[in-house]
C-alpha positions in Angstrom: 101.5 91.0 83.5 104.6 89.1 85.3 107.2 91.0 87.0 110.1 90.0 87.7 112.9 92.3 89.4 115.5 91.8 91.5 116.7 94.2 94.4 119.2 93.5 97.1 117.5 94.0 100.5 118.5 93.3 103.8 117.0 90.6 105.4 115.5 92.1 108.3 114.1 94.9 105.7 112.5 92.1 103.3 109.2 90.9 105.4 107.7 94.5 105.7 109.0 95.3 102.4 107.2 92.1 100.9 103.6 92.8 103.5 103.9 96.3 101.7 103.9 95.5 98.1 101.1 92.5 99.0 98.9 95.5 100.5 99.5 97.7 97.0 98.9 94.9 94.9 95.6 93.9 96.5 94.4 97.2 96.6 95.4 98.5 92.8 93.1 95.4 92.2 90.0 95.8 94.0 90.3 99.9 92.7 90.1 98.1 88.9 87.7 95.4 90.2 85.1 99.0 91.5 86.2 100.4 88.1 84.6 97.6 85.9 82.1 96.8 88.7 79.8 99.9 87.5 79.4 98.1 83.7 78.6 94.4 84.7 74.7 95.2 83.6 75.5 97.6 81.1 74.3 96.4 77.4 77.8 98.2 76.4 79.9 95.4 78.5 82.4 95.2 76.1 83.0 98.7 75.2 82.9 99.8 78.4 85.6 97.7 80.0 88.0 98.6 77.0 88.0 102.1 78.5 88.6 101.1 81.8 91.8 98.8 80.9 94.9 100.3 81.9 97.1 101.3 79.3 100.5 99.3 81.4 97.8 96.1 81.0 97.6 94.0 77.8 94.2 93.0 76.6 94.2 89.4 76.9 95.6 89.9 80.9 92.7 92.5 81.0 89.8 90.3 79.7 91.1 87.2 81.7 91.1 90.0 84.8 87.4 91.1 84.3 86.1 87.9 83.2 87.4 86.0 86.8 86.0 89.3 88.4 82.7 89.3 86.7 82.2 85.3 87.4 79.5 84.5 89.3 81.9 82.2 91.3 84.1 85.2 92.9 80.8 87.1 93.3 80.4 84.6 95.9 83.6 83.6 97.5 83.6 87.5 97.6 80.3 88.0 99.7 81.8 85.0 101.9 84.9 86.8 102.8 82.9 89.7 103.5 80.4 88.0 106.2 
C-alpha cells in the first residue's frame, strides 16, 4: 500500500510530526507481524494468515508482508536487533 498525501505543515511542526507517524507505522507493523507470528507452524499457514490480513491491505501487499516476515533472514536480523 503507497500513500501519498499532502498537508501544509509548519516547518518547525514537521520533524515531530514525521518522528510520530514513523513510531505508528512501526508499531501497526510489529502488532500484524505478532498477529501472523502465532500460525508460522500451523499446517493451516495459508488459511490462517488470510484471516489475519487487514481488510485496507491487498493480498499481494499482504503475502509479500508475511512472506519477508516469516523468512528465516528477518528471523535473524530480528534476534540481532534484540541482543
Amino acid at each position: 500500500m503507497q500513500m501519498q498525501l499532502r498537508f501544509k505543515i509548519h516547518e518547525c511542526h514537521r520533524k515531530f510530526i514525521m518522528q510520530k507517524f514513523g513510531r505508528l507505522w512501526r508499531s501497526h507493523k510489529s502488532e500484524l507481524s505478532r498477529k501472523i507470528r502465532p500460525h508460522g507452524k500451523s499446517a493451516k499457514l495459508a488459511h490462517n494468515i488470510v484471516l489475519t490480513k487487514p481488510d485496507n491491505v491487498e493480498m499481494v501487499e499482504w503475502k509479500a508482508f508475511v512472506k519477508q516476515r516469516t523468512s528465516k533472514e528477518f528471523k535473524v536480523s530480528f534476534l540481532i536487533e534484540i541482543l
